[in-house]
Kinemage of the C-alpha trace (Angstrom):
@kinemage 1
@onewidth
@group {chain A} dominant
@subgroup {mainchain}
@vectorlist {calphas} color= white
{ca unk a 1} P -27.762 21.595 9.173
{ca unk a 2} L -25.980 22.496 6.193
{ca unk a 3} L -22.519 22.729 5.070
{ca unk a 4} L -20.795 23.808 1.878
{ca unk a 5} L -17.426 23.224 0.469
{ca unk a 6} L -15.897 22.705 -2.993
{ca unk a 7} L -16.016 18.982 -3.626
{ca unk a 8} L -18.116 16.092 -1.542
{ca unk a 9} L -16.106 12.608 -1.986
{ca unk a 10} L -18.949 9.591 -1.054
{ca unk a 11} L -16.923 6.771 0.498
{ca unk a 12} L -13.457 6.362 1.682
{ca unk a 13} L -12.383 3.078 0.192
{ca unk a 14} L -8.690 3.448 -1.827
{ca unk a 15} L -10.609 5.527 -4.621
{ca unk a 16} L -11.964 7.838 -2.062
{ca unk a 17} L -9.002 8.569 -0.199
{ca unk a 18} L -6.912 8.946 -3.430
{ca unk a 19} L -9.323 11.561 -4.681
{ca unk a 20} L -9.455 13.389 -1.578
{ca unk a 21} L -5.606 13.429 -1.043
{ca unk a 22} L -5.115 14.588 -4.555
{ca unk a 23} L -7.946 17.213 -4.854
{ca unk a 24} L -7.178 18.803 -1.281
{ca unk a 25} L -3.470 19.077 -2.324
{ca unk a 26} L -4.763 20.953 -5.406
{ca unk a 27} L -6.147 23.438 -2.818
{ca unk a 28} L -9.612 22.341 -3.111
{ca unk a 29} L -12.202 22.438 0.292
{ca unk a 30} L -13.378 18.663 -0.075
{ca unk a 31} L -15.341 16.744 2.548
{ca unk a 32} L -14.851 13.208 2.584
{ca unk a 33} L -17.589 10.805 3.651
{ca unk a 34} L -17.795 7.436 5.059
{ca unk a 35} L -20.580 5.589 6.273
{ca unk a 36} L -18.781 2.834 7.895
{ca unk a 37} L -16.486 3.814 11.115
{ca unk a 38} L -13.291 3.013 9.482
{ca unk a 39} L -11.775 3.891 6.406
{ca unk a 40} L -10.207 1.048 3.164
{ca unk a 41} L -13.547 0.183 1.997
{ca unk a 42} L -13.260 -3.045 0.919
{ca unk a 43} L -9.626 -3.522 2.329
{ca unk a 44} L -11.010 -2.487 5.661
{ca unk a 45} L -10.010 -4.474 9.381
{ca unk a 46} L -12.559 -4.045 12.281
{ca unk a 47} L -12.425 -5.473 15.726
{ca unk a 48} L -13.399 -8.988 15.920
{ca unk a 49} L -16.049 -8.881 19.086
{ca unk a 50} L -15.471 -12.610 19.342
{ca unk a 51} L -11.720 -12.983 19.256
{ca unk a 52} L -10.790 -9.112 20.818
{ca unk a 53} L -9.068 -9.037 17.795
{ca unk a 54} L -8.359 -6.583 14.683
{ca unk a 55} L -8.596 -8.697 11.547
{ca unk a 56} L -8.860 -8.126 7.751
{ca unk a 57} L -8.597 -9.522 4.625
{ca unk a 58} L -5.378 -8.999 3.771
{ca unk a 59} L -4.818 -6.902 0.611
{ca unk a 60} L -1.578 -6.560 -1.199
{ca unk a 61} L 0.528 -4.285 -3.564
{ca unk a 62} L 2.499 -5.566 -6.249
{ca unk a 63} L 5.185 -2.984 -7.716
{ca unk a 64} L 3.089 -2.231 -10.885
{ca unk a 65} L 0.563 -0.202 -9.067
{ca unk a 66} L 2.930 2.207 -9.434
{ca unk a 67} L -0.145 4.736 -8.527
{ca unk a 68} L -0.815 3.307 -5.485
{ca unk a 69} L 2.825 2.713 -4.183
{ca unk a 70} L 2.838 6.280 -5.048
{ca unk a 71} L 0.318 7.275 -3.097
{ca unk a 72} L 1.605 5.627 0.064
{ca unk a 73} L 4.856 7.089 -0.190
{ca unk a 74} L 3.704 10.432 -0.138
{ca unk a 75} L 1.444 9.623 3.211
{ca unk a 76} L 4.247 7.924 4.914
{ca unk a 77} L 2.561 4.381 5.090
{ca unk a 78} L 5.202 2.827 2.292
{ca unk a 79} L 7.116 2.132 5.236
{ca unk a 80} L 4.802 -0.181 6.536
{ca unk a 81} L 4.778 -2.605 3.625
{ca unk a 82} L 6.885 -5.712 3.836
{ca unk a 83} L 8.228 -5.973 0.281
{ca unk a 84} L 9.396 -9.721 -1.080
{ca unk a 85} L 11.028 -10.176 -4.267
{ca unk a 86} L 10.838 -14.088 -4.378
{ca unk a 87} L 7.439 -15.592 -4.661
{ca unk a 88} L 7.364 -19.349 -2.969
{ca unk a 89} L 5.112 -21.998 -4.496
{ca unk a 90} L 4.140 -24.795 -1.942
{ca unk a 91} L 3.035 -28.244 -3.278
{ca unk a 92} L 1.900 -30.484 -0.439
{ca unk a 93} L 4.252 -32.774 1.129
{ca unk a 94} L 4.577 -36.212 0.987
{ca unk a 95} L 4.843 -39.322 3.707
{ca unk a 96} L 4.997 -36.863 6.140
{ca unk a 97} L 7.913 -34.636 4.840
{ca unk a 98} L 8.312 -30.835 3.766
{ca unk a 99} L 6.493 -28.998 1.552
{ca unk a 100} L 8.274 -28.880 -1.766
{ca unk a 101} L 8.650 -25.418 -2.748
{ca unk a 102} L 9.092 -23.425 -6.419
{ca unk a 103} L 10.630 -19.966 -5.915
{ca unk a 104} L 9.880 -17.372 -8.835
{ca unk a 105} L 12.199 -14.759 -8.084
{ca unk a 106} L 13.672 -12.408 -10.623
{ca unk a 107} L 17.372 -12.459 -11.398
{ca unk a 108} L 20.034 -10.282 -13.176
{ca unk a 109} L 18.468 -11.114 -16.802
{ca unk a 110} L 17.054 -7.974 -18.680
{ca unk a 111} L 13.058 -7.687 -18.641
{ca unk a 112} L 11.221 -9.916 -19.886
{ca unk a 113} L 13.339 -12.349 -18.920
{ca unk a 114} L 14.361 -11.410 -15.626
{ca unk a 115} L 12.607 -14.533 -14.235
{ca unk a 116} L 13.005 -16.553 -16.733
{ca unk a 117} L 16.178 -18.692 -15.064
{ca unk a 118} L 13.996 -19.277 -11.730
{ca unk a 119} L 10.993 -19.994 -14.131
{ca unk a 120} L 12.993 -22.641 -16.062
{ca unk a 121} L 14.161 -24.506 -12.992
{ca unk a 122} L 10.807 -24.456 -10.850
{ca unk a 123} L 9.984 -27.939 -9.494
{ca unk a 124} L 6.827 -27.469 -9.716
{ca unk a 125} L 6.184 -27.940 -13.611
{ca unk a 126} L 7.603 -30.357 -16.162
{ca unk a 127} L 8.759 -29.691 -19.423
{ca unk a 128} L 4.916 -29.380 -21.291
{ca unk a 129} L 3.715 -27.140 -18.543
{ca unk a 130} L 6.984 -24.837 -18.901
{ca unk a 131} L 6.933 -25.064 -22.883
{ca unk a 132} L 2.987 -24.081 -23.035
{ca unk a 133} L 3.136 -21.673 -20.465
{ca unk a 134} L 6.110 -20.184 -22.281
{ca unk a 135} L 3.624 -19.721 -25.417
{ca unk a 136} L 1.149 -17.745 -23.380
{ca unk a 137} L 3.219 -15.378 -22.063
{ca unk a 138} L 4.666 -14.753 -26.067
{ca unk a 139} L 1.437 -14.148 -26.938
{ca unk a 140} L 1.179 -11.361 -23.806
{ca unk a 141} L 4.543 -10.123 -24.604
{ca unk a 142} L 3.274 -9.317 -28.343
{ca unk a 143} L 0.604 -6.977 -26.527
{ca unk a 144} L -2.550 -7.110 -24.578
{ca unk a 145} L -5.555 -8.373 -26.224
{ca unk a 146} L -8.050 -5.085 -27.576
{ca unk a 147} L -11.223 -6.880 -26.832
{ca unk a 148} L -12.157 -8.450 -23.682
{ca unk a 149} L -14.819 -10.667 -25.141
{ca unk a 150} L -12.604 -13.978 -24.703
{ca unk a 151} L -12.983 -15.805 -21.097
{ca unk a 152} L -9.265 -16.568 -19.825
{ca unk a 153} L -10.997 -20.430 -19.906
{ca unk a 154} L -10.940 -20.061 -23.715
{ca unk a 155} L -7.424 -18.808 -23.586
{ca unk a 156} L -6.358 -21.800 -21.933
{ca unk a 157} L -7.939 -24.019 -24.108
{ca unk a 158} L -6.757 -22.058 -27.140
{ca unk a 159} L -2.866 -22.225 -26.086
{ca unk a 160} L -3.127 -26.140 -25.004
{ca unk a 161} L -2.255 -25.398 -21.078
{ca unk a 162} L -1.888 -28.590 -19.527
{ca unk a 163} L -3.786 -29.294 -16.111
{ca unk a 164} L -0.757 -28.993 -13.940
{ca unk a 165} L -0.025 -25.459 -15.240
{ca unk a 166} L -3.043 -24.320 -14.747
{ca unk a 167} L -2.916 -25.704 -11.112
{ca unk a 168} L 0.641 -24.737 -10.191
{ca unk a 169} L 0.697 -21.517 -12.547
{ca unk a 170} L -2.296 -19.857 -14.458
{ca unk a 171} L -4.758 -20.531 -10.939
{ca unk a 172} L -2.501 -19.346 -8.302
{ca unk a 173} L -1.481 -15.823 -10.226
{ca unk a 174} L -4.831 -14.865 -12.147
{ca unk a 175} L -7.305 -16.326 -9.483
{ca unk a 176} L -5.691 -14.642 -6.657
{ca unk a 177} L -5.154 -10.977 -8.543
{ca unk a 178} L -8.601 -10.841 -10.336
{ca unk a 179} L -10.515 -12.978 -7.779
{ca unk a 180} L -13.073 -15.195 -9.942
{ca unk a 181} L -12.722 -18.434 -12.117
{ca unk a 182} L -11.068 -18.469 -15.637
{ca unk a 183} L -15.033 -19.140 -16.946
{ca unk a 184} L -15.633 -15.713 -15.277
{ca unk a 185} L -12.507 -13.750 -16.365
{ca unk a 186} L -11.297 -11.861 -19.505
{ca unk a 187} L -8.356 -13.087 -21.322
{ca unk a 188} L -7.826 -9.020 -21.367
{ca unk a 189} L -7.399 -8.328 -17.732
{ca unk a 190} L -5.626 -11.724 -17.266
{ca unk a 191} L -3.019 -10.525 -20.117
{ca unk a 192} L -2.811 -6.833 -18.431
{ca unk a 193} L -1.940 -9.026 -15.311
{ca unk a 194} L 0.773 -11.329 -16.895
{ca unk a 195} L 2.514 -8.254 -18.892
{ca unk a 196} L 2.331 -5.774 -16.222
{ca unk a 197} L 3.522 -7.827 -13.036
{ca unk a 198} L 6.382 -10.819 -14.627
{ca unk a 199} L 6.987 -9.272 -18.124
{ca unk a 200} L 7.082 -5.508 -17.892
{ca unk a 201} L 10.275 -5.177 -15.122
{ca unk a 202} L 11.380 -6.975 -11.849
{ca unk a 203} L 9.876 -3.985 -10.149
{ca unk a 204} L 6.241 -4.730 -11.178
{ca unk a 205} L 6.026 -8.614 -9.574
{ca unk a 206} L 7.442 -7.373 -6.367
{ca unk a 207} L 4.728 -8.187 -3.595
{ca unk a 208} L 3.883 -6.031 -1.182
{ca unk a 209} L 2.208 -6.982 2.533
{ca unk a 210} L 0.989 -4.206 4.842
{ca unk a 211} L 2.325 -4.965 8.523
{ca unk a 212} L -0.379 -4.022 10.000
{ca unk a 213} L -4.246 -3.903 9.573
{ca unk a 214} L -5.788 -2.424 6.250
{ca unk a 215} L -7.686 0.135 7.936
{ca unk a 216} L -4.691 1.131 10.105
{ca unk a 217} L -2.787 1.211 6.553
{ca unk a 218} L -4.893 3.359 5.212
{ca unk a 219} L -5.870 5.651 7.745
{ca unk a 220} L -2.362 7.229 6.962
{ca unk a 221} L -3.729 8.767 3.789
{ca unk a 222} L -6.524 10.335 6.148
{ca unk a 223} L -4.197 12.341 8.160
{ca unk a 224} L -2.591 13.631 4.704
{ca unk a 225} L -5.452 14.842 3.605
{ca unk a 226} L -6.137 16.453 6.578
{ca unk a 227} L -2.735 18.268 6.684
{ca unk a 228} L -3.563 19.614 3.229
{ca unk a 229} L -7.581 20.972 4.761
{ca unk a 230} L -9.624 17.905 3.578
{ca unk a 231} L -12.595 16.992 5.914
{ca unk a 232} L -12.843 13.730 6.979
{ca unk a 233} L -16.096 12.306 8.350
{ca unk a 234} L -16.744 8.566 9.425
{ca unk a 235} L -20.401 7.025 10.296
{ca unk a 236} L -21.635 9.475 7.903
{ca unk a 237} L -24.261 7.674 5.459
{ca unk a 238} L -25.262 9.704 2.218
{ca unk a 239} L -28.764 8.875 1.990
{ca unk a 240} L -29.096 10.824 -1.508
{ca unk a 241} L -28.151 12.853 -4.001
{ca unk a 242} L -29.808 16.514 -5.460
{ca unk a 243} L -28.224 18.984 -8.098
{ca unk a 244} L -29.901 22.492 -6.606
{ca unk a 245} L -28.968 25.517 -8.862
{ca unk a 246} L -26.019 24.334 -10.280
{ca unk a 247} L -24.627 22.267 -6.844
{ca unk a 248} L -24.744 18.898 -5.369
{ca unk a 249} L -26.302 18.232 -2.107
{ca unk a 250} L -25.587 15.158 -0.082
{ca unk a 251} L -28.544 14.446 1.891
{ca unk a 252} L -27.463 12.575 5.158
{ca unk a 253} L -29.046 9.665 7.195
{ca unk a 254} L -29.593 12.145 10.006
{ca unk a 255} L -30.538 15.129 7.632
{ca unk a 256} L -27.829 16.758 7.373
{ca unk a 257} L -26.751 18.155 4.076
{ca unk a 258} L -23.418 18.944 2.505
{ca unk a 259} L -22.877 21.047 -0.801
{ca unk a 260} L -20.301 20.712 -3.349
{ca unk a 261} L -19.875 22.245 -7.190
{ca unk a 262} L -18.771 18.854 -7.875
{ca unk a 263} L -19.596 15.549 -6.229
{ca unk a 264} L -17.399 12.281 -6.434
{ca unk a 265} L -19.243 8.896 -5.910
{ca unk a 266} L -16.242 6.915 -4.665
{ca unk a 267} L -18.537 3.489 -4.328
{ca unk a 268} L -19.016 0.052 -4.913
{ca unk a 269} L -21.172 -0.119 -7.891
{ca unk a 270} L -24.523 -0.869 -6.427
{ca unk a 271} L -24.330 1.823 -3.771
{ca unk a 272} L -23.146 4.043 -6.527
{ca unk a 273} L -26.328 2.837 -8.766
{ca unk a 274} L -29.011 3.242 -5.753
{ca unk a 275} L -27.649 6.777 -5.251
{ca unk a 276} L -27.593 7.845 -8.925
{ca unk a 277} L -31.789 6.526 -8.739
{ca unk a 278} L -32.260 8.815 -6.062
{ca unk a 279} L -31.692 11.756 -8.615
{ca unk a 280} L -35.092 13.095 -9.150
{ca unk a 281} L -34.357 14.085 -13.010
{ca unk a 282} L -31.183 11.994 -14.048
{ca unk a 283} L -29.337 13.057 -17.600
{ca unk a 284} L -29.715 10.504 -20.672
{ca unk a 285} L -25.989 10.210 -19.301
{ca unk a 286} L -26.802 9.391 -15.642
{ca unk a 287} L -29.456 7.291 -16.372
{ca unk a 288} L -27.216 5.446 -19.601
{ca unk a 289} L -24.540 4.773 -16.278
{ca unk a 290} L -27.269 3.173 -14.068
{ca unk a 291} L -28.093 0.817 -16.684
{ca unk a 292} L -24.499 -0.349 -17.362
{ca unk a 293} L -24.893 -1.452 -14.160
{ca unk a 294} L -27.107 -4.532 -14.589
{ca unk a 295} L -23.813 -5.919 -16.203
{ca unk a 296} L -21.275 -6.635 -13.014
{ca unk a 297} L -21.544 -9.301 -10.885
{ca unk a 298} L -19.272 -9.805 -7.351
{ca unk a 299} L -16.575 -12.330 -6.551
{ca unk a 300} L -16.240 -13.914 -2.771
{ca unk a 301} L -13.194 -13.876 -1.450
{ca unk a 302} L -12.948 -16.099 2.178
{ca unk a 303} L -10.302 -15.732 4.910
{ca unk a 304} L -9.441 -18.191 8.036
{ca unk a 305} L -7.779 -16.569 10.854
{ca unk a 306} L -6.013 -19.009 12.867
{ca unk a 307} L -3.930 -18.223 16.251
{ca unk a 308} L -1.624 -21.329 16.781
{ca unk a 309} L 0.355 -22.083 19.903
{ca unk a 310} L 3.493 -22.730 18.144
{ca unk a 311} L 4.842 -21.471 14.931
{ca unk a 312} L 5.029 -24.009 11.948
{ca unk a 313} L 7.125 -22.158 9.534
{ca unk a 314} L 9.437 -19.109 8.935
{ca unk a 315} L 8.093 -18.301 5.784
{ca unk a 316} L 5.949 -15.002 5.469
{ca unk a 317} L 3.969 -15.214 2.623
{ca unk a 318} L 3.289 -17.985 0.042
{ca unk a 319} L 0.918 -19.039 -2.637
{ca unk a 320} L -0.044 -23.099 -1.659
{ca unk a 321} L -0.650 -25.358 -4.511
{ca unk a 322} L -3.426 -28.223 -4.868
{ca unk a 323} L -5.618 -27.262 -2.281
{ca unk a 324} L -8.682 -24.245 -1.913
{ca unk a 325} L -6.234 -22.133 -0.267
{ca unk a 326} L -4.448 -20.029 -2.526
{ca unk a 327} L -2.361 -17.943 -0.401
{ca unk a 328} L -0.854 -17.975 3.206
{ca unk a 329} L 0.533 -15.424 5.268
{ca unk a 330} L 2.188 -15.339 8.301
{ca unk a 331} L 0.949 -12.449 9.753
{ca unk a 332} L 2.893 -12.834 12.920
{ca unk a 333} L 5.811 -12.352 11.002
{ca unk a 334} L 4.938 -10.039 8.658
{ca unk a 335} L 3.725 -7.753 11.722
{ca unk a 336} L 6.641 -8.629 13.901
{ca unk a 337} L 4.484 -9.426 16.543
{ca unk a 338} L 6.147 -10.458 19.830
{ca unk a 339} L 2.872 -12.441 21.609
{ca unk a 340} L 3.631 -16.088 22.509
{ca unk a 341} L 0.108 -17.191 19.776
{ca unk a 342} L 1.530 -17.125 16.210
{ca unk a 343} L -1.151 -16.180 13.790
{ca unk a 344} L -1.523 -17.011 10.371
{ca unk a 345} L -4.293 -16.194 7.617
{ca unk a 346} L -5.456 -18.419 4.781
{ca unk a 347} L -6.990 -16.814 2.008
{ca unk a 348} L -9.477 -18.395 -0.440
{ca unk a 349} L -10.099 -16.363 -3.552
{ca unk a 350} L -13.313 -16.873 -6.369
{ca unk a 351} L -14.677 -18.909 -2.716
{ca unk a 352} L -17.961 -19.417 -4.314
{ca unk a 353} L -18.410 -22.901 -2.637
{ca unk a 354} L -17.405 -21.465 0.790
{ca unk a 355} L -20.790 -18.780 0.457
{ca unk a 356} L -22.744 -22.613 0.898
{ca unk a 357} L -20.514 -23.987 3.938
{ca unk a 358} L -20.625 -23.768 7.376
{ca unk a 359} L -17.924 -22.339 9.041
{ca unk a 360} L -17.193 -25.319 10.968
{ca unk a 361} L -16.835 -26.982 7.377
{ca unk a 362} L -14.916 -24.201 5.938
{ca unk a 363} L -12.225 -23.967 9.419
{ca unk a 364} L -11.676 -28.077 9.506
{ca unk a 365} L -10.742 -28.098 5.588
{ca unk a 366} L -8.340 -25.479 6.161
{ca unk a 367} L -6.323 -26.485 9.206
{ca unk a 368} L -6.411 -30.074 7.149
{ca unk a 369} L -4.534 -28.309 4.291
{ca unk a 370} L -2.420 -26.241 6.206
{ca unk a 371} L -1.083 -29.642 7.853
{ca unk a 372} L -0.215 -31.095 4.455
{ca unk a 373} L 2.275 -28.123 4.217
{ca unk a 374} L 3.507 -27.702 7.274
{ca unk a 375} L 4.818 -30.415 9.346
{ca unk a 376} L 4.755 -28.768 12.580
{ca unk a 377} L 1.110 -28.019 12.703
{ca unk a 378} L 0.130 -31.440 12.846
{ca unk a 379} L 1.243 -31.173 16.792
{ca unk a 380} L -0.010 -27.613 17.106
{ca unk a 381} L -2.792 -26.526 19.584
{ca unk a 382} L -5.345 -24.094 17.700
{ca unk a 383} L -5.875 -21.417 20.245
{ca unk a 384} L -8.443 -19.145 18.427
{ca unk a 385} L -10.100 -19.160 14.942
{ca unk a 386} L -12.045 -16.830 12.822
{ca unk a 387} L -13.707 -17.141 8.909
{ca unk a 388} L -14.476 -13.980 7.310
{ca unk a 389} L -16.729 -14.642 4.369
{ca unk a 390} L -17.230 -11.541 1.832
{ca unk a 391} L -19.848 -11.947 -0.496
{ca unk a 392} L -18.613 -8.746 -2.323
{ca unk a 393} L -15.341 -8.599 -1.954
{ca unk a 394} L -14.776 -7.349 -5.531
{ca unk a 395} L -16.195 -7.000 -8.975
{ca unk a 396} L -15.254 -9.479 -11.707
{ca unk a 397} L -13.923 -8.657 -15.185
{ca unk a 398} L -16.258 -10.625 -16.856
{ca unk a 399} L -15.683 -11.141 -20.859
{ca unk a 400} L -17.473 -8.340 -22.484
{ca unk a 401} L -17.766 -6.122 -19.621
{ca unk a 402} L -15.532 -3.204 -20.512
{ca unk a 403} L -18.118 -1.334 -22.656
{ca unk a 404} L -19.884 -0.909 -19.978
{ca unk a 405} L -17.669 0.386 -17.621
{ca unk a 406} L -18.255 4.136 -17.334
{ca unk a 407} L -15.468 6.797 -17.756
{ca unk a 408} L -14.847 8.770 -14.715
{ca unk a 409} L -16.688 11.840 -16.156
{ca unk a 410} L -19.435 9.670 -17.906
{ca unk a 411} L -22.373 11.248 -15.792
{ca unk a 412} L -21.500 15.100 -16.301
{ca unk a 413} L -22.609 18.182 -14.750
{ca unk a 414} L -19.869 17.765 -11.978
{ca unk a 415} L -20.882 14.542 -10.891
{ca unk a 416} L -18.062 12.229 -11.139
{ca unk a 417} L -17.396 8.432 -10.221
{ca unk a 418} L -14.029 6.971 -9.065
{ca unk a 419} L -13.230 2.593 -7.775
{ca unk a 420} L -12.173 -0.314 -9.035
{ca unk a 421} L -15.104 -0.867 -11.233
C-alpha cells in the first residue's frame, strides 16, 4: 500500500505535533506518524498494568516558553494547566516539626527585580549565599554567554558559590530544567535558563502543571490538527527512509509506504541518526548530520509514584531541598481528584545513581525523604507504589555541544529535522 500527501512528520513527541499543527494550518496535506500508541514522546503517560493506573513523568511549562504556551492555547489544552506564581523551597524539618519553607514569588518590583524582595528574605540562604548568588545572576543580566564551552561546574567555581547555594539555589533550578549535573552542563544554557525564567519578566518563572496525564495533554493538539486535515496515525513505525524522483518515502514496519515532497524527522536523536543511515546515498550534508551525532549523550530522569491513604500536605507543587528528590507534586491536587488514595509523585532529575538501584532501594529512600518533610506521612499507610526509571529522558547540553547541533534545514533536499536536540 501506498499513500501520498504533501509532508510526512516521523514522531509525535511536542516537535511533531507542533509541526503538524502549524503546517496543516498552512493548508498543507501532512501525515503524522507515531510508532508508539500514544502521542508526547518523551512527555508521554501509559497505563500502568501493575497499578491500573495512568502515570507519567510529569513535565512542566514555565511562562517563557512562550511558543509552547502558545501552542496550547490555540488547541484548547491551556486550560488544563495549573499555573503557580510562588515557587516553595522545602528544607527538611527538624525534631519532628514542619518543613521550613523559602517562597520565591515575584512582587510589584519592575523586571529584573521583580523577585528580588522574596529573594532577599528567603530562609533558606544566609547572607554569602544571597551576596554570591546575586553576582551570578549580574553576570546573566549583562547577557548570555556566546560560547558554550564552559561547564556550569566551572561557573560556580569561577563566581565563588558557596555549598549551600548551590544546594538550596543553583541545584534545584538548573538540575531540574536541564536535567544533568553542573560537570555535564553549559554555563550557556544554564545562563539562557536564569535570564529567561527570574530575570526577563514575572511572566517567564511562572510554573505551569498539566492536570492531567501528558499524553491526555497533548492529545489536544491531535484533534487540532485534525480539524485543520492533518492525518494522524499511532503504532505506525517508519522502518526507513528513500528520496524516489524528487519525494520521500516512508517505508513502514508492515510495508506500507507514505510519500511526501518534504519529510520532517521529528525524533530523538538516535532514531533520527538510524533513519538518516538507512538512506542508500546520503548528501555530504546528511551524512555531516549523522556524524554530529556521536556528540550527545542522555540524562535519566526517575519518578516514584506513591498512592497514600491520607494526605500529608496542601501544597501542590514544590522543589525539596537536601535530599535526591528535587521536586514534589501533589498530583491529587493538582488533578482535583476526588478518590479517598491521595497520590503524590517524586521526581529525581540527572538520577544517574538510580539507573544502578533496585527499585526496592530507590522506593524506601524516597518515602524516607518525603517523611522528613512532611509530618503526616510518618503515620501514613502506602497503598500503592510505582518507579519509572528513563534512561533517555532527555539530551544534555553538554559544554561544547552547540556546533554540533544541526539547523532545522541542515540535511536539504526537503528533508528536515525538528526536537529538543
Amino acid at each position: 500500500m501506498s499513500e501520498a500527501t504533501d509532508v510526512v512528520v516521523a514522531g509525535a513527541g511536542v516537535a511533531g505535533l507542533a509541526a503538524t499543527v502549524a503546517l496543516s494550518g498552512a493548508g498543507a496535506r501532512v501525515m503524522l506518524l507515531e510508532r508508539k500508541p500514544y502521542v508526547g514522546g518523551r512527555a508521554y503517560s501509559y497505563l500502568h498494568p501493575a497499578l491500573d493506573e495512568v502515570i507519567d513523568s510529569q513535565h512542566v511549562l514555565l511562562g517563557c516558553c512562550t511558543n509552547l504556551v502558545d501552542l496550547c492555547r490555540l488547541a484548547g489544552s491551556e486550560k488544563k494547566i495549573r499555573w503557580y506564581d510562588a515557587i516553595p523551597f522545602l528544607e527538611p524539618a527538624r525534631d519532628g516539626g514542619e518543613a521550613r519553607r523559602s517562597d520565591l514569588v515575584p512582587g510589584s518590583l519592575p523586571s529584573p527585580a521583580h523577585s528580588m524582595v522574596s529573594f532577599l528574605g528567603a530562609p533558606m540562604l544566609g547572607v554569602r549565599d544571597k551576596a554570591g548568588i546575586a553576582r551570578g545572576l549580574l553576570e546573566f543580566m549583562r547577557g548570555i554567554p556566546a560560547s558554550d564551552d564552559e561547564a556550569f561546574s566551572d561557573w560556580v567555581r569561577r563566581t565563588g558559590q558557596t555549598q549551600s547555594a548551590v544546594k538550596h539555589f543553583w541545584e534545584p533550578i538548573i538540575v531540574s530544567t536541564l536535567n544533568d549535573t553542573f560537570e555535564r552542563t553549559s554555563t550557556r544554557y544554564a545562563a539562557k535558563v536564569m535570564h529567561e525564567s527570574l530575570l526577563k519578566s514575572a511572566e517567564g518563572g511562572r510554573l505551569g502543571v498539566p492536570a492531567e496525564p501528558m499524553s491526555e495533554f497533548y492529545a489536544a493538539m491531535v484533534k487540532l490538527a485534525e480539524r485543520q486535515g492533518a492525518e494522524v496515525r499511532l503504532r505506525a513505525s517508519v522502518e526507513r527512509i528513500e528520496r524516489v524522483d524528487g519525494v520521500w518515502r516512508a517505508v513502514m514496519s508492515d510495508g506500507a509506504v507514505v510519500s511526501g515532497k518534504a519529510l520532517v524527522l521529528a525524533l530523538s536523536f538516535e532514531q533520527t541518526q538510524r533513519l538518516l543511515g538507512t538512506i542508500a546515498d546520503p548528501s555530504a550534508e546528511q551524512r555531516a548530520v549523522m556524524e554530529s551525532f556521536g556528540q550527545f549523550v542522555h540524562a535519566p530522569i526517575t519518578t516514584i509514584h506513591l498512592w497514600l491513604d491520607r494526605e500529608v500536605t496542601e501544597i501542590e507543587q514544590a522543589a525539596l531541598l537536601n535530599t535526591r528528590i528535587q521536586w514534589m507534586f501533589n498530583k491529587s491536587r493538582i488533578r482535583r481528584s476526588e478518590s479517598g488514595e491521595h497520590y503524590y509523585e517524586l521526581v529525581i532529575s540527572a538520577s544517574h545513581a538510580e539507573l544502578k538501584k533496585t527499585r526496592e532501594e530507590i522506593l524506601s529512600s524516597a518515602i524516607q525523604e518525603l517523611k522528613m518533610f512532611f509530618p503526616a506521612a510518618r503515620e501514613a499507610r502506602v497503598v500503592r507504589t510505582g518507579v519509572l526509571k528513563e534512561a533517555r529522558a532527555t539530551y544534555s547540553v553538554t559544554p561544547g555541544l552547540e556546533r554540533f547541533r544541526p539547523e532545522p534545514d541542515a540535511c536539504g533536499e526537503g528533508l528536515y529535522l525538528a526536537g529538543d536536540w
